[in-house]
N, C-alpha and C positions, 0 to 999 in steps of 0.2 A: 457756500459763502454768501451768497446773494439771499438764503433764505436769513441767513444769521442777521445781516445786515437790516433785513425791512425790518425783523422782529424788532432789532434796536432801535430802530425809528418807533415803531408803538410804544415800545415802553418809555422811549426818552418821551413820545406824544401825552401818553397818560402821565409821565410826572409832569411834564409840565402843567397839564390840565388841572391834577390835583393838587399842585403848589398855587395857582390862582385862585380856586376855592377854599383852601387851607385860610388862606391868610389876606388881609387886606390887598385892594387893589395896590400897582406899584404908588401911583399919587396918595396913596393914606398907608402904606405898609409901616413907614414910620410913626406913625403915630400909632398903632395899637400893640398890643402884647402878643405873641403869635399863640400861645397856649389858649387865650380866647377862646382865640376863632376855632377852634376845635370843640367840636362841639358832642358833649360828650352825656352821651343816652345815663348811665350810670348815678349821674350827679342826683337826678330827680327821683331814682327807685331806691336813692340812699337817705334821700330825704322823707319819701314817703314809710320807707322803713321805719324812721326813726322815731315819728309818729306815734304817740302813745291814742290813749281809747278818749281821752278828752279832748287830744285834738284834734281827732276823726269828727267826735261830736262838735265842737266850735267850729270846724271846717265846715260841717254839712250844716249846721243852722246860718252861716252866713251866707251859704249858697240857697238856702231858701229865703233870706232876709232879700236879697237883692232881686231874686224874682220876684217876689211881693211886694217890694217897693215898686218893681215897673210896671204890673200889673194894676197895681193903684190907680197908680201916674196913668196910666194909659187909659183907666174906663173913668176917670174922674176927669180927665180932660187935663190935668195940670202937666204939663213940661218938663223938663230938666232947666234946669238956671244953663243959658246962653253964655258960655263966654269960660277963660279961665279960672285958676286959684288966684284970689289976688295978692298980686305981689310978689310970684313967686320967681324966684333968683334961680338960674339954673349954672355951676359953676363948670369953668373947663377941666376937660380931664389932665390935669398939671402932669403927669407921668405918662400921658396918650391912654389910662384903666379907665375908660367908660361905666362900670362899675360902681367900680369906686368912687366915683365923681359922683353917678346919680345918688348913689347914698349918699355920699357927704350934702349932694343938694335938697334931700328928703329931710334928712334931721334938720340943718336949718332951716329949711321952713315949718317944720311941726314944734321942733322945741328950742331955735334957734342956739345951737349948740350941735359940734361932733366933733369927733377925733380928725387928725387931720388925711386927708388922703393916701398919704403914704401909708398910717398904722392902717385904716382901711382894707387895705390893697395887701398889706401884709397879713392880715384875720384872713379874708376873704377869699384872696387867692384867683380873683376874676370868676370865679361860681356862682354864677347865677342862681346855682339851688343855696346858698348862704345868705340869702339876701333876708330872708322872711325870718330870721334867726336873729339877726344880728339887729336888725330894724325893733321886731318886737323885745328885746332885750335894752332898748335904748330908748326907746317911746309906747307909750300907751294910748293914744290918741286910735290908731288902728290896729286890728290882728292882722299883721301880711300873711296870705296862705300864696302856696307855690300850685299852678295850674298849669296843666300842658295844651297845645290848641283847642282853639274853641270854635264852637258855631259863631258864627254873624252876632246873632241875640245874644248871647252867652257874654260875649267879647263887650258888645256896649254896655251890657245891664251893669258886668262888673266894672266897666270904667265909671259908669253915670252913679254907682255905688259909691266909690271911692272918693270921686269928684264932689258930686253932692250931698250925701250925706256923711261921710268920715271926714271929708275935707282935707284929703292928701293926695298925692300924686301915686300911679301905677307904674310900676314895671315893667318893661316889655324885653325881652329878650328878640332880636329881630334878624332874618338871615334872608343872603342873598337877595338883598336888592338890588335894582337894577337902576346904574345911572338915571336912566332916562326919565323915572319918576322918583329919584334920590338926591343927595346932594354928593353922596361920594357911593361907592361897591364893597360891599362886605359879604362874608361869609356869615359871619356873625356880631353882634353889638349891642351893647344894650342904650335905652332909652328912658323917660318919663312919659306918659300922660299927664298933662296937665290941665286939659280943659273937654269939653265936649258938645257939638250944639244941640239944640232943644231937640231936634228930632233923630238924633246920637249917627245922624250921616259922616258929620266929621268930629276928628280930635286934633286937641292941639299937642305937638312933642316940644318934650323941652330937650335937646340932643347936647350933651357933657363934652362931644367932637368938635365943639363949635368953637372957634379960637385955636383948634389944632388944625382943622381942613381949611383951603381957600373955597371959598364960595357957600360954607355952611352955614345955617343964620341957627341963632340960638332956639327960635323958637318959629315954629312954621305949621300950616295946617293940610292937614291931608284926609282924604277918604277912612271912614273907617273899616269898608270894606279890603281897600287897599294894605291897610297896615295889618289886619288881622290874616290877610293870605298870607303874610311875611312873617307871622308872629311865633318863636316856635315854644316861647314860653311868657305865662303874666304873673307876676308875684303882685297879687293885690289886696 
């Protein structure tokens, strides 16, 4: 009886554990979709499956486009432009879909036009691997590819890519952060890039949570070492 008894305590101890990482903290649980936060390996090997031979090929020249852009920048001496996209609106996620918010705030800033949040969130489904699909079907300004984490380098070259040269904002799929350098605890969320400084130490987020969480600011800057340990995927 007594062994019956502890076991139950472990398992009641692991669900609870696992309902905390499952899903938002209790102060933001309402405000996110729990399917989200599940974070689901599958998504991205459906994506890369789906991939035909030319977009293996656009995929890989844009990852050498953006190394060779910083490799320039770096023995030419020139910088990254300082500072944000300008102008750039970041809306709240109206249904708590972080997602779908940041698309809805990508399109209008590149063609100042999209559907509304809701059909978003309806296509999309909270998948992070649909983002680069649904984006380049709706604007041309950028090809969004879907990447899984990255080196340090890896992580700036293709935000200071996006930022200054396409002139759009990045993706970031972002897990388990920790209050204590966040503004709320997640399992998982997604985000924008929206700026980067000259020497790509920090980036600025535009977060779609902001107007859903207390204490969240629209727009706030942080290490970009910091964000890319948390980052578990970038559609850029």
């Amino acid at each position: 009886m007594i062994m019956k008894m502890s076991m139950l305590k472990k398992i009641a101890v692991c669900a609870s554990a696992g309902a905390v990482f499952a899903s938002f903290s209790a102060a933001t649980a309402s405000a996110a979709n729990d399917d989200y936060a599940k974070i689901n390996p599958s998504s991205y090997a459906a994506y890369t499956d789906s991939l035909t031979k030319a977009d293996k090929i656009a995929i890989a020249a844009k990852e050498a486009d953006s190394a060779k852009l910083a490799v320039q920048k770096k023995t030419s001496g020139k910088a990254d432009a300082d500072g944000s996209l300008p102008d750039f609106h970041v809306y709240t996620a109206t249904a708590g879909d972080p997602v779908a918010a940041a698309i809805y705030s990508a399109l209008m800033y590149i063609v100042k036009s999209a559907p509304s949040q809701a059909t978003i969130a309806n296509t999309v489904k909270n998948d992070f691997a649909k983002i680069p699909a649904y984006m380049n079907a709706r604007q041309s300004q950028c090809r969004y590819v879907l990447a899984g984490t990255q080196t340090l380098t890896g992580f700036r070259n293709k935000i200071s890519y996006d930022i200054n040269n396409a002139k759009v904002p990045t993706f970031l799929r972002l897990s388990n952060l920790s209050r204590a350098n966040w503004y709320y605890a997640a399992s998982s969320t997604c985000a924008l890039v929206i700026g980067i400084s000259a020497d790509k130490t920090i980036v600025r987020i535009a977060d779609p949570l902001s107007g859903r969480l207390a204490g969240c600011p629209s727009y706030f800057r942080k290490s970009a070492a910091f964000v890319n340990g948390h980052t578990t995927n970038i559609c850029w």
